[in-house]
Backbone as a chain_set.jsonl record, in Angstrom:
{"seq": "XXXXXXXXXXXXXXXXXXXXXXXXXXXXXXXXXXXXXXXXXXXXXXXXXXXXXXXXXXXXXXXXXX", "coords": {"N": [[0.838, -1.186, 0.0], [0.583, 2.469, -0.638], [2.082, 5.106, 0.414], [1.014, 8.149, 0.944], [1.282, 10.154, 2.469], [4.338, 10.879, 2.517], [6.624, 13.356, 2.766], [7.495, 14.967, 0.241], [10.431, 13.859, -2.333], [11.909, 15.486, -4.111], [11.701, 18.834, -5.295], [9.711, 21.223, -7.517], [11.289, 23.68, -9.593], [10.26, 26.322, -8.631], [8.944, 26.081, -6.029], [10.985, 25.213, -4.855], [12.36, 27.703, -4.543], [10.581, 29.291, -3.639], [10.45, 27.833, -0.842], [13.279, 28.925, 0.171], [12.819, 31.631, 0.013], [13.61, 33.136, -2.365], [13.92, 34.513, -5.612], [12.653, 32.656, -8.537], [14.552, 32.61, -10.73], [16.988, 33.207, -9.009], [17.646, 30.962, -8.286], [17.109, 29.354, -10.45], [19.836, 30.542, -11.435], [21.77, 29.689, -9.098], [21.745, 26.802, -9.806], [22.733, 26.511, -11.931], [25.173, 27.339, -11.655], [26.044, 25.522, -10.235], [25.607, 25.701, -7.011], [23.387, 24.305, -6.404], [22.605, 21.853, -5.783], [20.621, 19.681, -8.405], [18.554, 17.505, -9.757], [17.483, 15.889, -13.328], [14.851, 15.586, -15.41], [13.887, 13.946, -17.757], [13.696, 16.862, -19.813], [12.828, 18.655, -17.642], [13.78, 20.188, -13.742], [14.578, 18.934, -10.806], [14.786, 19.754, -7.748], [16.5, 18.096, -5.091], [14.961, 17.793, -1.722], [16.853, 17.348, 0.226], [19.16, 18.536, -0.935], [18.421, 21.717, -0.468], [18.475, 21.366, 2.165], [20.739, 20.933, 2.81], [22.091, 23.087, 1.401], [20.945, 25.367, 2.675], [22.227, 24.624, 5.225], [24.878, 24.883, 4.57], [25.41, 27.576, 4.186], [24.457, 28.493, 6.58], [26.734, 27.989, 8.116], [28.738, 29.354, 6.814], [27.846, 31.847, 7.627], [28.045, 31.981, 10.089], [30.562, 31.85, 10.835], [31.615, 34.348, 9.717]], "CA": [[0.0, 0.0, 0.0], [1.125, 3.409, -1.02], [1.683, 6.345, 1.99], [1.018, 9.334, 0.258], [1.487, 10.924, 3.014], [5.47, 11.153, 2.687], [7.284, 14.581, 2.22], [8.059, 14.769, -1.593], [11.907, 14.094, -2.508], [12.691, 16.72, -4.747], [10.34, 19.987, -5.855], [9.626, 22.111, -8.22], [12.245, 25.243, -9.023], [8.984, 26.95, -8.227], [8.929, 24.948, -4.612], [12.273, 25.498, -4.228], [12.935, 29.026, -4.656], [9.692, 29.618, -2.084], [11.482, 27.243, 0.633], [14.669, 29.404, 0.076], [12.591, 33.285, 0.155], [14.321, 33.726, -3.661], [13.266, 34.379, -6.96], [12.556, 31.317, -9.822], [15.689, 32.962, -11.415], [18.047, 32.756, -8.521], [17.691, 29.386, -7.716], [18.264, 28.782, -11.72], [21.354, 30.635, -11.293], [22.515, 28.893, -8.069], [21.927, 24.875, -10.18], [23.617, 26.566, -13.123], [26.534, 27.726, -11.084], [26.746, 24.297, -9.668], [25.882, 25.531, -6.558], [22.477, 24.192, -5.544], [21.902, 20.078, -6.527], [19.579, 18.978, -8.53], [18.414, 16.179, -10.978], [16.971, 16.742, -14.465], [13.972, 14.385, -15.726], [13.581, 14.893, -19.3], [13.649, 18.55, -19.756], [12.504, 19.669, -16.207], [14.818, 20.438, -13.121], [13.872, 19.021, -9.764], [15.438, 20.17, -6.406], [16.463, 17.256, -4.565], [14.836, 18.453, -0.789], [18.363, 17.583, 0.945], [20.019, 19.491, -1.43], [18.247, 22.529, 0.002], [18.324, 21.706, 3.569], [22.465, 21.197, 2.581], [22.428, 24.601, 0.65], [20.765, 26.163, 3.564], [23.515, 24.183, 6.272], [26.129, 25.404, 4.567], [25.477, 29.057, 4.33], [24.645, 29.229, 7.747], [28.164, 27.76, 8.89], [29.705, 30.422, 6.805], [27.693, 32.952, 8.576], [28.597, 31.99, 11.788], [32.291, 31.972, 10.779], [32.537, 35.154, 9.602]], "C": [[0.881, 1.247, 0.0], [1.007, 4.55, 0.265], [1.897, 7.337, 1.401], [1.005, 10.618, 1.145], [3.301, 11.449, 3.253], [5.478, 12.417, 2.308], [7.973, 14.317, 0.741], [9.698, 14.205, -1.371], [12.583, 14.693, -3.268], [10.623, 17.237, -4.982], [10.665, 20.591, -6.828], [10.899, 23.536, -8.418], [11.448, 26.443, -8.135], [9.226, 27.034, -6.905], [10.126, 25.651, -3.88], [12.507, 27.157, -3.847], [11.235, 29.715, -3.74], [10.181, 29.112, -0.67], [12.404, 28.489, 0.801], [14.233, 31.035, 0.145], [13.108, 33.664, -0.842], [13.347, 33.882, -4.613], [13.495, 33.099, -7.633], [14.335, 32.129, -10.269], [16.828, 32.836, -10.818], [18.265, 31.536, -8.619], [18.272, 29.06, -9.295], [19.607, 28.977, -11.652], [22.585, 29.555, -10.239], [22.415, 27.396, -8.734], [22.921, 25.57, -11.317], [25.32, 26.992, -12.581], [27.343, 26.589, -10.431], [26.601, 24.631, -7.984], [24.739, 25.243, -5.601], [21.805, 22.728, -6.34], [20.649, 20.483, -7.121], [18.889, 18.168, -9.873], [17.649, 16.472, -12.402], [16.132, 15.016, -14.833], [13.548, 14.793, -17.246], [14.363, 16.152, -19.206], [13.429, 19.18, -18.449], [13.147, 19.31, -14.973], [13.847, 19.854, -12.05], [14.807, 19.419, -8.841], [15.496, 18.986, -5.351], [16.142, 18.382, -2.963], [15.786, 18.906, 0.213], [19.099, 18.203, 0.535], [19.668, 20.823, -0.865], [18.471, 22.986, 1.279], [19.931, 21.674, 3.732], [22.966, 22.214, 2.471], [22.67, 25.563, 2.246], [22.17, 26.041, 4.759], [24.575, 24.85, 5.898], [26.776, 27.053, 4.481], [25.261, 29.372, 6.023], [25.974, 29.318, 8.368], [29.325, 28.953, 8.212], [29.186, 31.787, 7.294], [27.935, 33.287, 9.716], [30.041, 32.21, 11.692], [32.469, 33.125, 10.701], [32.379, 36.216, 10.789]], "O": [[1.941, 1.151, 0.619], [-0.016, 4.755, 0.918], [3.086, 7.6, 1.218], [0.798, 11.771, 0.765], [3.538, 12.321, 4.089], [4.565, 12.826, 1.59], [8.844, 13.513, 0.411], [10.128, 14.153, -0.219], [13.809, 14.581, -3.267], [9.478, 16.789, -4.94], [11.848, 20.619, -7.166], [11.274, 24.223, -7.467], [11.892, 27.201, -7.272], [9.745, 28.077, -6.509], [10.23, 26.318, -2.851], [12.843, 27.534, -2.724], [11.267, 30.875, -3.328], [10.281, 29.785, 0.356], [12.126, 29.125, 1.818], [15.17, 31.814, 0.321], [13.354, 34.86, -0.684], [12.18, 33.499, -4.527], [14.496, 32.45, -7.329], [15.225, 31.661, -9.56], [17.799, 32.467, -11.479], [19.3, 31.143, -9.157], [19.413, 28.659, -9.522], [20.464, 28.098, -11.742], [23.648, 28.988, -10.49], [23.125, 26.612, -8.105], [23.983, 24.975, -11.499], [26.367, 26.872, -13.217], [28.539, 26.505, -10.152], [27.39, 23.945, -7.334], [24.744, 25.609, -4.426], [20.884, 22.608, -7.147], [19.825, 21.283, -6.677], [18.952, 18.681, -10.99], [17.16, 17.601, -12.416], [16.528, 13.865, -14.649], [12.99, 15.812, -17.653], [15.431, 16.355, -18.629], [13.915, 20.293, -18.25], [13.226, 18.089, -14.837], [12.634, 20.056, -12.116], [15.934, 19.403, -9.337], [14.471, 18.875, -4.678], [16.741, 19.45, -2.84], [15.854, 19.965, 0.837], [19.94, 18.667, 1.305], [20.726, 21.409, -0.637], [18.622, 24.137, 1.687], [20.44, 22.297, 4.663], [23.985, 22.57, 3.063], [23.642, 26.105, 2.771], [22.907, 26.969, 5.092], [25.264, 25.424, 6.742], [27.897, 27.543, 4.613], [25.803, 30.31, 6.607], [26.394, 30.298, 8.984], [30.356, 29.355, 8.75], [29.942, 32.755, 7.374], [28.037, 34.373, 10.286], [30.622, 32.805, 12.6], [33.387, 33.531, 11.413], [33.185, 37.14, 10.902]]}, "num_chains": 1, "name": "protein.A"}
């Protein structure tokens, strides 16, 4: 039986770039820069969810550093 209640595993750029408080356009920039995962199905981009909650981890640790 299917639990459709799980949390997705990747989203939308859409998705993503609402998690993250950005524009659709950053977030393109940040996968095209290489610096925000995420998988390609056909033609359309998904946001793996750990990749975000990674993105996010790792900006905070350089905020605390500096």
């Amino acid at each position: 039986m299917k639990d459709y209640n799980q949390p997705p595993l990747a989203v939308t750029v859409e998705q993503a770039a609402t998690m993250l408080s950005l524009s659709r356009a950053k977030v393109y920039l940040l996968m095209d820069e290489g610096r925000l995962d995420y998988i390609k199905i056909d033609t359309a981009r998904r946001v793996p969810v750990d990749a975000i909650y990674e993105f996010v981890e790792q900006h905070r640790k350089r905020a605390t550093a500096s």
